[in-house]
C-alpha positions in Angstrom: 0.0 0.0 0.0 3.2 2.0 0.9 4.4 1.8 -2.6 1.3 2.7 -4.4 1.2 6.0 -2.1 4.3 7.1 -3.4 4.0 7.2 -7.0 0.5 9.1 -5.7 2.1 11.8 -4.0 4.8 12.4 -7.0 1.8 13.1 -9.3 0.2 15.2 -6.9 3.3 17.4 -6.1 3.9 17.9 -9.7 0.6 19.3 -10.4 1.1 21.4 -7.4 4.0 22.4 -8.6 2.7 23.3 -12.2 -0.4 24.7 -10.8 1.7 27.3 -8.7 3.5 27.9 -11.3 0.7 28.6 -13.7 -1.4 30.8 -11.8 2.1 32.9 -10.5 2.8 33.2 -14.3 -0.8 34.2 -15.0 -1.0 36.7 -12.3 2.1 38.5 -13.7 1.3 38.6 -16.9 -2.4 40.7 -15.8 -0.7 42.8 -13.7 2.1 43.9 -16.4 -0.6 44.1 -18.7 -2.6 46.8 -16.5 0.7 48.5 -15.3 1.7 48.7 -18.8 -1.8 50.2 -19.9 -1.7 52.9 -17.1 1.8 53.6 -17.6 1.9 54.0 -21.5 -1.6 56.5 -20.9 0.4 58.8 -18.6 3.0 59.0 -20.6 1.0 60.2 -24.1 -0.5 62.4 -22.0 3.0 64.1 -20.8 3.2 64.2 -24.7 5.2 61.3 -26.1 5.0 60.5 -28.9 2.9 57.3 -29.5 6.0 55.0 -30.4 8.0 56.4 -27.1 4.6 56.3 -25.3 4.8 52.5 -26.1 8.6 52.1 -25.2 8.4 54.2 -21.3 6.3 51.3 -19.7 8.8 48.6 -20.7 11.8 50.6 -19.7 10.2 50.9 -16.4 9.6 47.5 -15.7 12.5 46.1 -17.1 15.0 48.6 -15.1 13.0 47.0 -12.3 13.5 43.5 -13.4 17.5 44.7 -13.9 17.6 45.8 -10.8 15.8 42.4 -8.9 18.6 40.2 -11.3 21.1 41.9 -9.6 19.7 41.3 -6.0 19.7 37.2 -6.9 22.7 37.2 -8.3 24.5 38.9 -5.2 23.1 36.6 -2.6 24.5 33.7 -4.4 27.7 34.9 -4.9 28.3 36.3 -1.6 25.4 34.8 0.4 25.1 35.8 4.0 25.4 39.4 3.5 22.2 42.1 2.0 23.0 43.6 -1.3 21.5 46.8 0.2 22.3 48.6 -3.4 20.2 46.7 -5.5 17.1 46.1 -3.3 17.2 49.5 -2.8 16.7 50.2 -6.9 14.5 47.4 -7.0 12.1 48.9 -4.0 12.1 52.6 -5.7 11.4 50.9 -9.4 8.5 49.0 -7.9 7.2 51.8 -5.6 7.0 54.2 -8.2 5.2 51.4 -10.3 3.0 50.8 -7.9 2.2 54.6 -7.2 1.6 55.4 -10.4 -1.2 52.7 -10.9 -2.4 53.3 -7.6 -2.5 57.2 -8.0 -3.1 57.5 -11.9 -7.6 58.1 -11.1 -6.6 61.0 -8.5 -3.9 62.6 -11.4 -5.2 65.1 -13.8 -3.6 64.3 -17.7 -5.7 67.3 -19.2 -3.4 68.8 -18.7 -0.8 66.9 -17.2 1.0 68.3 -13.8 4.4 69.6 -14.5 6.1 67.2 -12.0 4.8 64.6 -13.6 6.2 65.4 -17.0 9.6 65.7 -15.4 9.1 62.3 -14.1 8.1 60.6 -17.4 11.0 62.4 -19.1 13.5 62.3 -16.5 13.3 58.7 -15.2 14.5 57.0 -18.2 17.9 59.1 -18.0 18.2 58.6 -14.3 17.5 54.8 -14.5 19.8 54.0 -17.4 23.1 55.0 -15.4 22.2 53.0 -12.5 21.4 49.8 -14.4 24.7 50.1 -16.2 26.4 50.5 -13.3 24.5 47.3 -12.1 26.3 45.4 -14.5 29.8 46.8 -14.1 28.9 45.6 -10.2 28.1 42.2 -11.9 31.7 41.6 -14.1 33.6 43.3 -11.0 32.3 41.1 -8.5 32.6 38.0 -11.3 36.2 38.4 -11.5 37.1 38.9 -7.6 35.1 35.7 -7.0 37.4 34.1 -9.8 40.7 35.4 -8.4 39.8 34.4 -4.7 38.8 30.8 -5.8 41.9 30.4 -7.5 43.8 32.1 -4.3 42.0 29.6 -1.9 42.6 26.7 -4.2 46.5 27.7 -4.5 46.8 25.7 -8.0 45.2 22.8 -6.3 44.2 19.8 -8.6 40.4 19.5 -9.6 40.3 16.2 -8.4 41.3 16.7 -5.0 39.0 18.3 -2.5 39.2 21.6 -0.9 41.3 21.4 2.1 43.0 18.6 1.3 46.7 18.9 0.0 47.9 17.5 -3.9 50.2 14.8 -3.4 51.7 15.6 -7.3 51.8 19.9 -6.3 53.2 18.9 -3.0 56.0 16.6 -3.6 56.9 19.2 -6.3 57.1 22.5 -4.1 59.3 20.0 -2.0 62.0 19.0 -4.2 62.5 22.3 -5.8 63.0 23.6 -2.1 65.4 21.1 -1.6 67.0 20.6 -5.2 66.7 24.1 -6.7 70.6 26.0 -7.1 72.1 23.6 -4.8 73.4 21.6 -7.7 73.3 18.5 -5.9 72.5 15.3 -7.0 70.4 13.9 -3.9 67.0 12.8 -2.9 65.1 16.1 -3.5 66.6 15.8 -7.2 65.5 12.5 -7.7 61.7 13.8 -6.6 61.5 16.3 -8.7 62.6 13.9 -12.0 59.8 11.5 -10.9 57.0 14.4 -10.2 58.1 15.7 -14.0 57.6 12.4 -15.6 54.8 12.0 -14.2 52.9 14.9 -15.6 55.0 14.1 -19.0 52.8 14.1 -21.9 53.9 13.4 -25.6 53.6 17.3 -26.3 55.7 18.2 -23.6 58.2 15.4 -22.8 60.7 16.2 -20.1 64.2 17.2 -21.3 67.3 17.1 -19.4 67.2 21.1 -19.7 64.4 20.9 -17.8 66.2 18.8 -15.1 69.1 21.0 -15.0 67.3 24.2 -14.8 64.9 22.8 -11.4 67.7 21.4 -10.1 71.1 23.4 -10.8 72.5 20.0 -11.8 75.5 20.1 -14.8 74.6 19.2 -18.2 75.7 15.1 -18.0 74.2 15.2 -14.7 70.6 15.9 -15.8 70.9 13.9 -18.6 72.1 10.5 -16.5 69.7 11.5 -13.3 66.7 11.6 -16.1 68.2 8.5 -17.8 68.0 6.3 -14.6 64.2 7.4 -13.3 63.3 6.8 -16.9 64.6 3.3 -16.2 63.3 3.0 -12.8 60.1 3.9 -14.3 59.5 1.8 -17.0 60.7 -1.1 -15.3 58.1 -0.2 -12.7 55.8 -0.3 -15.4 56.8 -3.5 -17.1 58.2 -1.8 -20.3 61.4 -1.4 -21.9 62.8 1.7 -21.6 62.8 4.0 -24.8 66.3 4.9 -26.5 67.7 7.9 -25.3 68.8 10.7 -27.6 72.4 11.0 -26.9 74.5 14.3 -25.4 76.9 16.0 -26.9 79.8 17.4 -24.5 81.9 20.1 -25.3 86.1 19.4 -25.4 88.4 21.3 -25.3 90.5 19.2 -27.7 88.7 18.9 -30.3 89.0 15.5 -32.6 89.1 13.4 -29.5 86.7 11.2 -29.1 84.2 10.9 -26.4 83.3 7.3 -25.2 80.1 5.7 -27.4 80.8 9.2 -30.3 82.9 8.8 -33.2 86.1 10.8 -33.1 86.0 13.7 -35.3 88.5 14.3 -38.0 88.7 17.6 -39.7 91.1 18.1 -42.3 94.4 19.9 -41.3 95.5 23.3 -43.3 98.7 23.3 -45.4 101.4 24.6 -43.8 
């Protein structure tokens, strides 16, 4: 009996749902529709011309639908505290809605009062400022909350939860403090070559110039230390390891031959 309840009371909080939904839709729509009426009536009577007549009610309303955006879209991005600017543009664009339906029986439009001719031509000036700066607010406040998540996250992995360290970021801000300019071939070197392979891809393989600029290491040095945890590593893996491009040393006599290179034989001058 249990089950068949449920499948019951899913249908009947859907239609509540879409019945709630209806009617709030409904409701809006009739009382933009009547705002809109009153609103366009006062303002052919201030003497707008019929098109701009047409135009003043949904400035109105949509400066006032700016302006409630904005209040949403502050609470969620720094909930807890009252966006005092916005509600306060949103109260004075509905109040003076809401007046002016309210007051339009008592107002006299043959002819119209002189304040309220300032009104109709002066609000659409004074609001489109304000809802401008509304949306400078909005890509100000977009890219502070970008540049403090990527401050709290301290180039923290995705993957890893918030407040939890990176084991790969970690072990990497480790060796260099340990390897970097000492020039030493130790432990902390040996880190650092395994972090770097392990974020190798085939775009960006890791080169002994990359070892021997973390580490301070000399030129053969990089090239064996990278050579070995290359070995290490594909033997951890089960694989052979690939061939290694080979390293050319600098002599200082030249024509003798380095151990594994051909010697190089350059033809002497006349004397």
């Amino acid at each position: 009996m249990a089950v068949r309840d449920a499948p019951d009371r899913d249908r009947i909080d859907r239609a509540i749902h879409h019945a709630s939904w209806l009617g709030a839709f409904a409701m809006f729509a009739y009382g933009a529709a009547l705002s809109f009426d009153v609103l366009r009536t006062i303002a052919l009577a201030a003497g707008l011309s019929p098109v701009l007549a047409w135009l003043w009610p949904l400035g109105f309303e949509t400066f006032m639908a700016v302006a409630a955006v904005a209040v949403l879209a502050e609470q969620r991005t720094r909930p807890g505290r009252t966006p005092w600017y916005p509600w306060v543009l949103t109260a004075l664009a509905a109040g003076s809605s809401i007046a002016l339906n309210f007051g339009h029986p008592y107002i006299p439009l043959d002819p119209p009062p002189r304040l309220l001719v300032a009104c109709v031509y002066g609000v659409p000036p004074i609001c489109a400022p304000f809802a401008w700066h509304l949306f400078l607010l909005r890509l100000a406040h977009r890219r502070h909350y970008a540049s403090t998540q990527d401050q709290d996250s301290g180039g923290q992995d995705p993957g890893v939860p918030a407040g939890q360290p990176d084991p790969p970021a970690t072990a990497a801000r480790t060796a260099r403090t340990g390897a970097a300019g000492t020039g030493q071939d130790g432990e902390p070197s040996r880190v650092l070559v395994r972090v770097l392979l392990a974020g190798e891809t085939q775009d960006r393989p890791v080169s002994w110039q990359d070892i021997a600029t973390q580490t301070g290491l000399s030129r053969s040095r990089a090239y064996a230390l990278l050579r070995e945890e290359r070995a290490h590593l594909a033997a951890n893996n089960g694989h052979q390891p690939g061939p290694q491009p080979p390293i050319r040393r600098r002599d200082s006599h030249p024509g003798r031959a380095q151990p594994g290179e051909a010697p190089d034989v350059r033809p002497s001058s006349p004397r």
